[in-house]
LOBA-617020 format. One record per residue (C-alpha): residue in three letters; x, y, z. Coordinates in nm, 4 decimals, always signed. Layout:
N
<node "ALA",<X,Y,Z>>
...
# end
This chain:
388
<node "UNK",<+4.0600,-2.0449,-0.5354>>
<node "UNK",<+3.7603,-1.9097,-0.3997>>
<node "UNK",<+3.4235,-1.8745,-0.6840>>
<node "UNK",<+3.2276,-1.5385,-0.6637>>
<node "UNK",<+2.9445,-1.4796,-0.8878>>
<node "UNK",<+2.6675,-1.2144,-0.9261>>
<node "UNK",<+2.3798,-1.4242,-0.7234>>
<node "UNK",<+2.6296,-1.5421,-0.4839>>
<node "UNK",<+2.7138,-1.1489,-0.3534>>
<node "UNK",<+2.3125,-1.0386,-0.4304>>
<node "UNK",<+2.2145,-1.3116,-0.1862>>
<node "UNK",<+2.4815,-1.1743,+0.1005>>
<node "UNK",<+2.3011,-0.8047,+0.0215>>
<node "UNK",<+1.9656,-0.9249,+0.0282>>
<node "UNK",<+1.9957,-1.1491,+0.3781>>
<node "UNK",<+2.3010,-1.2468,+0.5152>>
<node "UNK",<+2.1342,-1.5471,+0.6925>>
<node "UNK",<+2.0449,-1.6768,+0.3927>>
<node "UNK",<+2.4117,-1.6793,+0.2254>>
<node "UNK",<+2.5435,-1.8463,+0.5423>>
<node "UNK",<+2.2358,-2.1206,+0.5108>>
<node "UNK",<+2.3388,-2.1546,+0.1508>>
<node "UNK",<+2.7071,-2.1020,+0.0904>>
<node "UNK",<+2.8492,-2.1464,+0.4379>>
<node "UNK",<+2.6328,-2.4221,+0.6222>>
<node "UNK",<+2.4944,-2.5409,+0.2790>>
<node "UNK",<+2.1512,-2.7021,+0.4514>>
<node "UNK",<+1.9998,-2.9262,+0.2651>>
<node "UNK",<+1.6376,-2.8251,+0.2409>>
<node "UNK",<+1.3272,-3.0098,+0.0479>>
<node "UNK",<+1.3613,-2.9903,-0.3269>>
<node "UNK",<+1.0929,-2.7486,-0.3996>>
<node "UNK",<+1.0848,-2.5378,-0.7348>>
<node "UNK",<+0.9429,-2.2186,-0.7426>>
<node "UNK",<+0.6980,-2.1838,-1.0786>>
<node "UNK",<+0.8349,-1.8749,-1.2023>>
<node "UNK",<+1.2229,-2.0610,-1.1737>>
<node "UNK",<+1.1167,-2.3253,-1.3372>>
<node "UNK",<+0.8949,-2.0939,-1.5943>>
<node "UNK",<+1.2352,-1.8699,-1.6257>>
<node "UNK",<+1.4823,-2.1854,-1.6730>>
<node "UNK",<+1.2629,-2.3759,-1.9314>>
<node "UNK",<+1.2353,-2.0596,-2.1778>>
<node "UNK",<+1.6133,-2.0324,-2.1689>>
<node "UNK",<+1.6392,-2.3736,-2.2977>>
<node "UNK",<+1.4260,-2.2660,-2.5532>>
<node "UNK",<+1.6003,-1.9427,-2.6454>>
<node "UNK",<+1.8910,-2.1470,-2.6141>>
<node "UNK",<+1.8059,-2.4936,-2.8369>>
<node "UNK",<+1.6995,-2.2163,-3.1287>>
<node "UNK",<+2.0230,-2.0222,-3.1493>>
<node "UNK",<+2.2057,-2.3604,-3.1062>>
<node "UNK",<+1.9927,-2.5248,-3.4074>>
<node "UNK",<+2.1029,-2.2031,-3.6120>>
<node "UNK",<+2.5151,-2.2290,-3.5307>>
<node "UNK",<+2.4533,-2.5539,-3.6768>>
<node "UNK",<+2.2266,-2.4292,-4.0355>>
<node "UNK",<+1.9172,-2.5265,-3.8847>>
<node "UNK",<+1.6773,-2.2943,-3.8792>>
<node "UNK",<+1.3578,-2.3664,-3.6118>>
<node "UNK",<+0.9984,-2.2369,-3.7169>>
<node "UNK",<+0.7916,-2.0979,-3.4129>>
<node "UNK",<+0.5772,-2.3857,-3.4031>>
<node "UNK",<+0.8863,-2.6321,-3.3516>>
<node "UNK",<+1.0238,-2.4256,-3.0872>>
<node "UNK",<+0.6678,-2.3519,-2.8625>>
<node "UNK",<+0.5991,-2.7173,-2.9178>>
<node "UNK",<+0.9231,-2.8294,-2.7506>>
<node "UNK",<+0.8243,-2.5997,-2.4715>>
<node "UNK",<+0.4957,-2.7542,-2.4383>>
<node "UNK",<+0.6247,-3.0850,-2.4475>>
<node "UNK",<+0.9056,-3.0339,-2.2182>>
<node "UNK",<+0.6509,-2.8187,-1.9358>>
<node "UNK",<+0.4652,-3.1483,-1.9531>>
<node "UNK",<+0.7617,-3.4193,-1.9366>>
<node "UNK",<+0.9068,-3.1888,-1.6300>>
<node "UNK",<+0.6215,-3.0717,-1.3970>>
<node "UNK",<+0.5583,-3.1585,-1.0807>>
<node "UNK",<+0.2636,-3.0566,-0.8788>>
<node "UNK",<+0.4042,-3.2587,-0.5752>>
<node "UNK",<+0.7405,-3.0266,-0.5379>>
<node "UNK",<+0.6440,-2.7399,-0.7292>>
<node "UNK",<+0.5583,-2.4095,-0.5501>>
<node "UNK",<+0.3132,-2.1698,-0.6931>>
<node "UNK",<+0.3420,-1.8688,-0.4470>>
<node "UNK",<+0.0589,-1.6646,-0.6182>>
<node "UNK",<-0.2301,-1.9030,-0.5147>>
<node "UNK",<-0.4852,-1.6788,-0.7768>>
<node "UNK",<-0.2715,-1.8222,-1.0899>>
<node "UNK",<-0.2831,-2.1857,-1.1782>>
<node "UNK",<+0.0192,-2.3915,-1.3453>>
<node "UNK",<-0.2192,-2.3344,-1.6588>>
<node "UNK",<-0.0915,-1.9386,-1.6320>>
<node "UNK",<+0.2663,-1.9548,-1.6215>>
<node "UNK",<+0.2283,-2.2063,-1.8953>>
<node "UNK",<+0.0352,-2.0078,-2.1605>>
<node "UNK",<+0.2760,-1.6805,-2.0267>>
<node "UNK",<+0.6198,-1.9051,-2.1171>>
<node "UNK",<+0.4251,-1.9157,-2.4913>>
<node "UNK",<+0.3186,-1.5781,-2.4989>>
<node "UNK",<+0.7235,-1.5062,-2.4583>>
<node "UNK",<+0.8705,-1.7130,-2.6951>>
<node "UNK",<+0.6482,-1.6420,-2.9815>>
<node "UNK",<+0.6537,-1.2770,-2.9297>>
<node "UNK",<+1.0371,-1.3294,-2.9057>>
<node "UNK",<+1.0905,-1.5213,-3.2495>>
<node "UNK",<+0.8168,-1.2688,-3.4262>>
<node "UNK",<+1.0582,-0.9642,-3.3045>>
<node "UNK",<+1.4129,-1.1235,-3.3732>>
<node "UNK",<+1.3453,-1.3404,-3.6672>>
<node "UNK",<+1.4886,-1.4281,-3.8969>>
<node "UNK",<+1.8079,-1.4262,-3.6505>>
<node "UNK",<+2.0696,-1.2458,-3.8211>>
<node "UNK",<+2.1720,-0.9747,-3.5851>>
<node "UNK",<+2.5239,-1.0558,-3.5362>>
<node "UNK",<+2.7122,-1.4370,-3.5046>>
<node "UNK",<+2.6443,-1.5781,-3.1463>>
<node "UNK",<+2.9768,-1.6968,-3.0253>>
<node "UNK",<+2.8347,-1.7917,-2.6578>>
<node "UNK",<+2.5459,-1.9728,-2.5489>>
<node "UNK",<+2.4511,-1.9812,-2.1368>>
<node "UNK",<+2.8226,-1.9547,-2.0890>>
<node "UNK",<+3.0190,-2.0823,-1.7804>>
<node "UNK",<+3.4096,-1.9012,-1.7566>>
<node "UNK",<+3.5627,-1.7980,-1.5087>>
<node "UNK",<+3.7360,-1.4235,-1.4414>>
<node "UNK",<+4.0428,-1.3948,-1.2363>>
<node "UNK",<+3.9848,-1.1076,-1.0625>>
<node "UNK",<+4.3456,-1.1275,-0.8639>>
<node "UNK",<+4.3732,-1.1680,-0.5171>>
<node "UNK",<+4.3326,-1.5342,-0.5223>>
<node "UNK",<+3.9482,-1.4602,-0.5826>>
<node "UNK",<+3.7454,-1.5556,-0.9550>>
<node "UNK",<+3.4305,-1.4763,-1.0719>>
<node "UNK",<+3.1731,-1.7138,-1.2537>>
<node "UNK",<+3.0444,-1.5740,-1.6036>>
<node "UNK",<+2.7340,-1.7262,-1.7299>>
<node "UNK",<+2.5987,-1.4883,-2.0372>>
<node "UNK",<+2.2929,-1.6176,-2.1808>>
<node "UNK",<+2.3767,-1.5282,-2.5198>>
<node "UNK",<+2.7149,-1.3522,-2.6566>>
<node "UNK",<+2.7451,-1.2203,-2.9971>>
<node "UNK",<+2.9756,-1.0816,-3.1871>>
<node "UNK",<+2.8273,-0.8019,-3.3961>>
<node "UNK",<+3.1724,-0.7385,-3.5943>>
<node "UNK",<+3.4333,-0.4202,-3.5803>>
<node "UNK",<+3.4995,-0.4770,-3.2365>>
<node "UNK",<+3.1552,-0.4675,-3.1091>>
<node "UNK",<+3.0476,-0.7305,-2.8579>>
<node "UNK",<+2.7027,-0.7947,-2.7250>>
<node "UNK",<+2.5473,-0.9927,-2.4011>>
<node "UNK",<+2.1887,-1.0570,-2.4199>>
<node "UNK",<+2.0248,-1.1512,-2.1161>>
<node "UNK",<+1.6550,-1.2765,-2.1003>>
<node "UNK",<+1.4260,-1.1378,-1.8123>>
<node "UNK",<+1.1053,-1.3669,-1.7568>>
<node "UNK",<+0.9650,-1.1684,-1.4415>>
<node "UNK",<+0.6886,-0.9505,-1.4518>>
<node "UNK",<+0.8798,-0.5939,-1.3675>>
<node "UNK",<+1.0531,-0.3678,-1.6077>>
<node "UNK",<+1.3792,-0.1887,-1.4958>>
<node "UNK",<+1.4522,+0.2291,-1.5922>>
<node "UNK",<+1.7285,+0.2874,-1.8077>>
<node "UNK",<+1.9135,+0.4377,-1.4786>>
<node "UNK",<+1.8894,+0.1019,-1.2999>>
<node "UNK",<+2.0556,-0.0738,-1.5737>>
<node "UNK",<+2.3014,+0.1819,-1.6119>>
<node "UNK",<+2.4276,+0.1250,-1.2617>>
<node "UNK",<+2.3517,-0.2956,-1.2960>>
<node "UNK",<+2.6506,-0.5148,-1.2121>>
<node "UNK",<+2.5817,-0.8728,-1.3038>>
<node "UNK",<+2.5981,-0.8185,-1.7041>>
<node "UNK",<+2.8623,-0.5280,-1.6435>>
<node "UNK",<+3.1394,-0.7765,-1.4967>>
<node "UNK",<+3.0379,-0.9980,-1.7733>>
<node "UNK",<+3.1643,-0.6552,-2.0073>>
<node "UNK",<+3.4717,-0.6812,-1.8332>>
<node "UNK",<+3.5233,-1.0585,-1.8593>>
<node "UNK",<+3.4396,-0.9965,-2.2836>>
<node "UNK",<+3.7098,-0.6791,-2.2664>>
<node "UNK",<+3.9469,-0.8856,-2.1291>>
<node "UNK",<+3.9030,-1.1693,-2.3633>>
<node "UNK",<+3.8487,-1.0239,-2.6703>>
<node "UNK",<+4.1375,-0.8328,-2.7571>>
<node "UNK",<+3.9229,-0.6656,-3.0765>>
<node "UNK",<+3.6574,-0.5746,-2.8496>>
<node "UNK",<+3.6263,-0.1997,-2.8319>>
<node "UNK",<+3.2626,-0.1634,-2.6594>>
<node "UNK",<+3.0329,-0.3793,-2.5111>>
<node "UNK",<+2.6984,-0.3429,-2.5484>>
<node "UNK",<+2.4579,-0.4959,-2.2424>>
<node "UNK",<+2.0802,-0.5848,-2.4170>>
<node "UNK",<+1.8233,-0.6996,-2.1797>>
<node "UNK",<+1.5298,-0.9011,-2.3410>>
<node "UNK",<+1.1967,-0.7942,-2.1298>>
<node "UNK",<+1.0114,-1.1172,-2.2041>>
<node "UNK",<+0.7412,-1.0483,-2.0562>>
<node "UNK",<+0.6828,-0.6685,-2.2260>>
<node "UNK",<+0.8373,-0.7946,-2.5378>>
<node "UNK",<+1.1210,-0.4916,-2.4846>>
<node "UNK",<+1.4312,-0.4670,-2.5294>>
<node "UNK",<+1.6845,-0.2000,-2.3401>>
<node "UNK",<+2.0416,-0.1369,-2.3906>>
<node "UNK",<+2.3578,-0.0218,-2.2305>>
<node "UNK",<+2.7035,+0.0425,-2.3446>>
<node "UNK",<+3.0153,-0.0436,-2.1795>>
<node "UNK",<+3.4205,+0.0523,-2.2425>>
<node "UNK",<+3.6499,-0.1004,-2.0728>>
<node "UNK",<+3.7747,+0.2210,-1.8705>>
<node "UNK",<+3.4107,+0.2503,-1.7241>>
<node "UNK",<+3.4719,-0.0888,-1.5692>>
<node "UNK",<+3.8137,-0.0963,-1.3740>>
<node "UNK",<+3.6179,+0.0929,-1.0970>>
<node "UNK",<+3.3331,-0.2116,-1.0935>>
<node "UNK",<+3.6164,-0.4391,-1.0652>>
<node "UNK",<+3.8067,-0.2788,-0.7600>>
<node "UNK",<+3.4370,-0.2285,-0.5756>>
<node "UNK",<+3.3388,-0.6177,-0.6605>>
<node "UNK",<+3.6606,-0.7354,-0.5081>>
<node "UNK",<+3.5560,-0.4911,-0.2061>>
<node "UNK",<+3.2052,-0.6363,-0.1617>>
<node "UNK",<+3.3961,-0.9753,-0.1942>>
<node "UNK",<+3.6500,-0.8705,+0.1265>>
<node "UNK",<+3.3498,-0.7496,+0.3365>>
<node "UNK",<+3.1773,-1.1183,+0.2869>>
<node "UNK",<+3.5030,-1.2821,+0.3496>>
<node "UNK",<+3.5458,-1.1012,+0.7255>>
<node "UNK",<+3.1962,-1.1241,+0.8104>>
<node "UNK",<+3.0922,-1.2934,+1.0927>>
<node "UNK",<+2.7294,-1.1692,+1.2054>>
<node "UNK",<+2.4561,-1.3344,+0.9488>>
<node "UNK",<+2.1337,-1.1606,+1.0785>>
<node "UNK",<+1.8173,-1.2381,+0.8459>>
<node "UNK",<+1.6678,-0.9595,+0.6580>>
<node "UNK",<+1.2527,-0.9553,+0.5903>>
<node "UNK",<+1.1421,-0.9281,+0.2314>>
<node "UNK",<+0.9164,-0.9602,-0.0152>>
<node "UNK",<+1.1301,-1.2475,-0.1362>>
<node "UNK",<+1.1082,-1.4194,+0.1880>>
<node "UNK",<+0.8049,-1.6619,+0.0678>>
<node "UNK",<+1.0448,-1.7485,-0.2621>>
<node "UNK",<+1.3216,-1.8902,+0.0026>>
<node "UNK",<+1.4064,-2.2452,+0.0883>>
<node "UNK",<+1.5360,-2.2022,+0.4230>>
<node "UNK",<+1.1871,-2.0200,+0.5871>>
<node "UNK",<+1.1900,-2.3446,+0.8144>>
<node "UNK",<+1.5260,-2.2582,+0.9728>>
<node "UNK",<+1.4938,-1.8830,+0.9900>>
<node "UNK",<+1.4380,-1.7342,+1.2958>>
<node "UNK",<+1.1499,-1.5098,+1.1384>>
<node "UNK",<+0.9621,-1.7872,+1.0230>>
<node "UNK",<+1.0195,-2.0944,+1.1622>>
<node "UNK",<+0.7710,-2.0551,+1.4578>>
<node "UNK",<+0.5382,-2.0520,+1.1901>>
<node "UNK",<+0.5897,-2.3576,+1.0409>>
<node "UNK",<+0.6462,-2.5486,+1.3466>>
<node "UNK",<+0.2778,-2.4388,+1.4698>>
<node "UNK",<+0.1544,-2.5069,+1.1359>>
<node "UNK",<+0.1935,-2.8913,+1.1699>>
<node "UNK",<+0.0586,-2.8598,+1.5090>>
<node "UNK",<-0.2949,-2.9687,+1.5420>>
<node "UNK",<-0.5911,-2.7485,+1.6390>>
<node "UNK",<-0.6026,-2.8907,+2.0222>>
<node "UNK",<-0.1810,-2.8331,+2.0611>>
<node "UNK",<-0.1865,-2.5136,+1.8228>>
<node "UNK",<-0.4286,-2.3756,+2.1512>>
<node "UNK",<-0.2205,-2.5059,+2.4218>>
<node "UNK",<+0.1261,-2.3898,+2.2581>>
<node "UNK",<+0.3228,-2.1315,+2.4685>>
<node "UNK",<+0.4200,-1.8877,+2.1827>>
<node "UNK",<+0.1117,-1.9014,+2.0821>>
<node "UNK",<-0.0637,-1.7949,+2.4071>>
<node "UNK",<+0.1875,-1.5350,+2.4875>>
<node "UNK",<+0.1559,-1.3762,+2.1352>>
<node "UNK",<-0.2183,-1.3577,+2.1697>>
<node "UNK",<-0.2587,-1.1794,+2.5142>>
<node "UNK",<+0.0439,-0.9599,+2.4031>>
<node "UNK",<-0.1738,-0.8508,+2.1150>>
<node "UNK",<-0.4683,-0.8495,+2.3450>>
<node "UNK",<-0.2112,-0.5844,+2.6422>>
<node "UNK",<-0.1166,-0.3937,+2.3492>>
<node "UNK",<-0.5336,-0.3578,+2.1743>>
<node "UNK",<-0.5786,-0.1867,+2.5309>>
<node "UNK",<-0.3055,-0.0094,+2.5835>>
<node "UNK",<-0.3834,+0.1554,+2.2327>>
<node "UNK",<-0.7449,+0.2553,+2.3106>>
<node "UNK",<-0.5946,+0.3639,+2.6814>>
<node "UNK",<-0.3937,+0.5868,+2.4658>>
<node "UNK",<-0.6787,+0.7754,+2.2969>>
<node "UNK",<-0.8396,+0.8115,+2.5891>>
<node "UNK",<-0.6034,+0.9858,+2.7366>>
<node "UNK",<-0.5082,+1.2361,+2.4725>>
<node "UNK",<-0.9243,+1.2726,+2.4914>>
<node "UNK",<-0.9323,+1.3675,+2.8460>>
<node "UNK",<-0.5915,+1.5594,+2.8114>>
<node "UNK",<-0.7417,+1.8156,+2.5466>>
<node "UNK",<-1.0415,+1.8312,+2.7517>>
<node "UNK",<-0.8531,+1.9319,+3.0303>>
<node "UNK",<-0.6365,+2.1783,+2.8271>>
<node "UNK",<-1.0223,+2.3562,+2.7180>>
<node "UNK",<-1.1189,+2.3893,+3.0064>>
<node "UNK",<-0.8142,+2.5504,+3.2096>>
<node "UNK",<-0.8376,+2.8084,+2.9272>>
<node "UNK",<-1.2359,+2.8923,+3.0204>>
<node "UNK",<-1.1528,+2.8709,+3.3819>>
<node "UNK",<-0.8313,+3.0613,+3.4042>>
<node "UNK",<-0.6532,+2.8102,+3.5856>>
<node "UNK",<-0.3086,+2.6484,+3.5980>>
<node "UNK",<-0.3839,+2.3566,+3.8295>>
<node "UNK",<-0.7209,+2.1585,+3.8150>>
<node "UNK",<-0.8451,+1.9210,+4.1219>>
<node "UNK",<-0.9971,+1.6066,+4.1551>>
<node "UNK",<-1.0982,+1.3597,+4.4612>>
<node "UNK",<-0.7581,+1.2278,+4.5231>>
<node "UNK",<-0.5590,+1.4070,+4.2314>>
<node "UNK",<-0.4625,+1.7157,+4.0775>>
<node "UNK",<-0.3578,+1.8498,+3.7337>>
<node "UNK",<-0.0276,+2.1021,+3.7276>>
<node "UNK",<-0.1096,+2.2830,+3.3518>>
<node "UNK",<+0.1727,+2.3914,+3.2547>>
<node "UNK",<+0.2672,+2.5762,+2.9309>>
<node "UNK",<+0.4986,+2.8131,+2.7655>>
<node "UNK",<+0.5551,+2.9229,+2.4262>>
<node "UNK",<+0.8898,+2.7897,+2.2004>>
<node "UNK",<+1.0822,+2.7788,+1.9524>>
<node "UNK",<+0.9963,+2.5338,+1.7012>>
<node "UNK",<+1.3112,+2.3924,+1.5578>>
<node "UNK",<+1.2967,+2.2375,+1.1943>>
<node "UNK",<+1.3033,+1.8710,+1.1442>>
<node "UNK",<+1.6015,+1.7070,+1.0143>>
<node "UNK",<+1.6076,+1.6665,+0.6500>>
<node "UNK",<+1.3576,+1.9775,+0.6062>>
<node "UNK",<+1.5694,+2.2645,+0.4269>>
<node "UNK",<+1.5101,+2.4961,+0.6350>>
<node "UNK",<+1.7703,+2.2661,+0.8707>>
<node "UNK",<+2.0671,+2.3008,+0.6519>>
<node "UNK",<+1.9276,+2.7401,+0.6601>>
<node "UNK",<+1.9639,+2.7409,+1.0581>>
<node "UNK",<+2.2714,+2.5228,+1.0262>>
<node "UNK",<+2.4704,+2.7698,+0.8005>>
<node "UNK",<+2.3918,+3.0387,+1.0475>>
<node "UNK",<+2.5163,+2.9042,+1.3269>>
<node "UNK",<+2.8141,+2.7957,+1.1694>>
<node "UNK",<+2.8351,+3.1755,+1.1011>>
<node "UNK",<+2.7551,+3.2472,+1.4198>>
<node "UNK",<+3.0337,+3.0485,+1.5936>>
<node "UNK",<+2.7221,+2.8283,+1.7762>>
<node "UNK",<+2.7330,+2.5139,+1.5655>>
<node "UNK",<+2.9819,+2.3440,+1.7861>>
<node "UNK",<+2.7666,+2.4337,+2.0602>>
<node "UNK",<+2.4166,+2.4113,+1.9855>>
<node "UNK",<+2.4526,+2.1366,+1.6846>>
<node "UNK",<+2.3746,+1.7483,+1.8140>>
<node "UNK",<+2.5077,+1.4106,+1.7404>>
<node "UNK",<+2.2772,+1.1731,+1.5257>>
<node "UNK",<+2.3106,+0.8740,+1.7819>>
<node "UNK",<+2.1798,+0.6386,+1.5913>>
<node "UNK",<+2.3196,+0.6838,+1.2979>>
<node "UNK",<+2.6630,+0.7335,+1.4306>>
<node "UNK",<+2.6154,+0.3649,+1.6354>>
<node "UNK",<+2.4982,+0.1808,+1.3230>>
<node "UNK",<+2.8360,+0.2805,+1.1819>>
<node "UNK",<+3.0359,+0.1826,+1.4731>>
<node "UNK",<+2.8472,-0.1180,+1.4720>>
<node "UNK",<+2.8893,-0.2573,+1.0735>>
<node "UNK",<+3.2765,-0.1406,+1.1057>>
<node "UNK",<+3.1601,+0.1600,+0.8583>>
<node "UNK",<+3.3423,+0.3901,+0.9887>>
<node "UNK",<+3.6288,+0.3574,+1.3439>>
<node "UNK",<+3.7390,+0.6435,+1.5749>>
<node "UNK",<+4.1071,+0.5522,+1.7155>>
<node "UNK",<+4.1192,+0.5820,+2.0648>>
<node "UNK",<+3.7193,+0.5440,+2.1312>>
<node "UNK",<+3.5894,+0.1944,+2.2095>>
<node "UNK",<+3.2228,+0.2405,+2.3329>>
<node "UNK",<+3.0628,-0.0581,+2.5544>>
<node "UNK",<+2.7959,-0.2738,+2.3622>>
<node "UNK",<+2.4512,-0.3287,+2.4593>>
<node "UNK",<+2.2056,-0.5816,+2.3050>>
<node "UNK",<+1.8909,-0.3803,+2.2972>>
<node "UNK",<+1.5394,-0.5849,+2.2247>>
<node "UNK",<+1.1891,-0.4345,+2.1333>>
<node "UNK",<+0.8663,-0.5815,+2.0176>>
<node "UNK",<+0.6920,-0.4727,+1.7264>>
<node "UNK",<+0.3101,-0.6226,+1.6702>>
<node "UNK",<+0.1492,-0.6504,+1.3498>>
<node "UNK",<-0.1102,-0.8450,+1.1815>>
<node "UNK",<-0.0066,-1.2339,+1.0926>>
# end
């Protein structure tokens, strides 16, 4: 039976090439942590070894518990496959931050009686029918009594989230519906997000009737993976956190001329064809504002001269001009005014146009189908330059 889980469908939103590198073709790629995974995973073993020590009467001080965290940073890193993205921040950082965290955490919370934790980094799994199930893993359930339920989840990056985005968030929400359904007491959920890093804490509330909907468009998402069989790469700001850069097609020109040395790196093709590209395109640019230059200059003086065509030695200059309508743009309000009136009018069918684009971008993902219409496809390639 097929396992689904929150990071599993986030990765196939984020970039499809990287869930087929992961979950389809499962590369094997160089084991290289990130800092801020292995910052993240070592101060939920913290959080976790102090609400364990309490289920069993013993009750850590702060000192015990940032000690263990010291010691166990130590024991663990790594320099040699450890990845610090952020080259202004030393190991040093990340360190003293993973501190700052847990002690502001224990001065908050202690002394650790809101409610009887019943979970700790869970792993169940939800049947959601359909011969599909979905992997639960709640930091830290409690049971606050009279059918309340709550999933605390502990956030050690450095970005809060509006109250809006974790209204609509999905991850602990399914984790709601996996308590509803196996608590038979429960009668809300409550969803509390620990802010490490801002020493916050936001909530959400979830009944069970708010989350049948969640349910039916998880199992959707899930169908869409399942019949997909284009995996084109999406760029990101999370691009330099992946482990597959060396295989992507966006990146791994650059690491192959990376290891190149500075005699080959001059005599590679790519390379070469890259630099006089961006050399074509510097001149075509400045060719560009030239010619809007001259173009306005010409425009002047027609006006002072009176004159619709102006000659030169072997050329000659039709100006031509007329006065018209300027139409609004689409999305500017005035569009949906001049739309209504033509509608009125009886001239929307005539005078209204087809957004191409958008209309073959929904042909194309299987968005939306017209029976009976089955357009040829075309691969179409540009180039776009920018700055390495």
């Amino acid at each position: 039976m097929p396992t689904y889980s929150y990071s599993r469908i986030s990765t196939f939103e984020g970039c499809r090439l990287q869930f087929k590198y992961h979950y389809i073709d499962r590369l094997e790629t160089e084991q290289e942590e990130t800092v801020e995974t292995f910052l993240g995973s070592l101060v939920h073993e913290a959080l976790e070894r102090l609400y364990k020590d309490l289920q069993h009467q013993k009750k850590d001080t702060k000192e015990e518990i940032l000690d263990w965290f010291r010691s166990e940073w130590t024991k663990r890193w790594n320099p040699d496959t450890m990845k610090i993205v952020r080259a202004e921040y030393a190991a040093e950082n990340y360190r003293q931050m993973g501190e700052k965290y847990l002690g502001d955490y224990y001065d908050r919370y202690a002394p650790f009686d809101q409610g009887r934790t019943i979970g700790l980094e869970t792993e169940e799994l939800l049947d959601l029918g359909e011969a599909y199930q979905y992997h639960i893993r709640i930091d830290r359930l409690v049971d606050s009594g009279k059918g309340v339920y709550e999933i605390h989840d502990y956030k050690t990056g450095g970005s809060m989230r509006t109250q809006d985005e974790l209204e609509g968030d999905r991850q602990l929400a399914m984790y709601a519906y996996w308590v509803h359904r196996s608590y038979p007491d429960a009668k809300s959920v409550r969803l509390v997000w620990h802010f490490l890093a801002f020493d916050k804490e936001m909530a959400v509330e979830k009944r069970i009737d708010h989350l049948e909907q969640l349910k039916k468009e998880v199992l959707g998402k899930i169908r869409e993976i399942e019949s997909c069989t284009e995996f084109p790469p999406t760029k990101s700001g999370l691009c330099e956190w992946c482990a597959y850069q060396r295989f992507c097609p966006l990146w791994k020109h650059l690491f192959e001329t990376e290891e190149l040395s500075p005699e080959q790196f001059k005599r590679e093709d790519g390379v070469n064809l890259v630099n006089e590209y961006a050399e074509l395109k510097e001149k075509e640019e400045k060719l560009k504002e030239n010619i809007e230059r001259v173009q306005q200059k010409i425009y002047s003086y027609a006006d002072q001269h009176s004159a619709q065509m102006v000659y030169g030695s072997t050329s000659k200059v039709n100006v031509w001009s007329k006065e018209v309508v300027k139409l609004p743009n689409k999305g500017d309000p005035s569009a949906k005014v001049l739309a209504q009136l033509l509608r009125a009018q009886g001239l929307y069918d005539e005078y209204s146009t087809v957004d191409t684009w958008r209309l073959g971008d929904a042909l194309t993902s299987g968005r939306i189908k017209i029976e009976g219409y089955n357009p040829p496809k075309e691969r179409v390639r540009r180039l776009y330059l920018s700055k390495r």
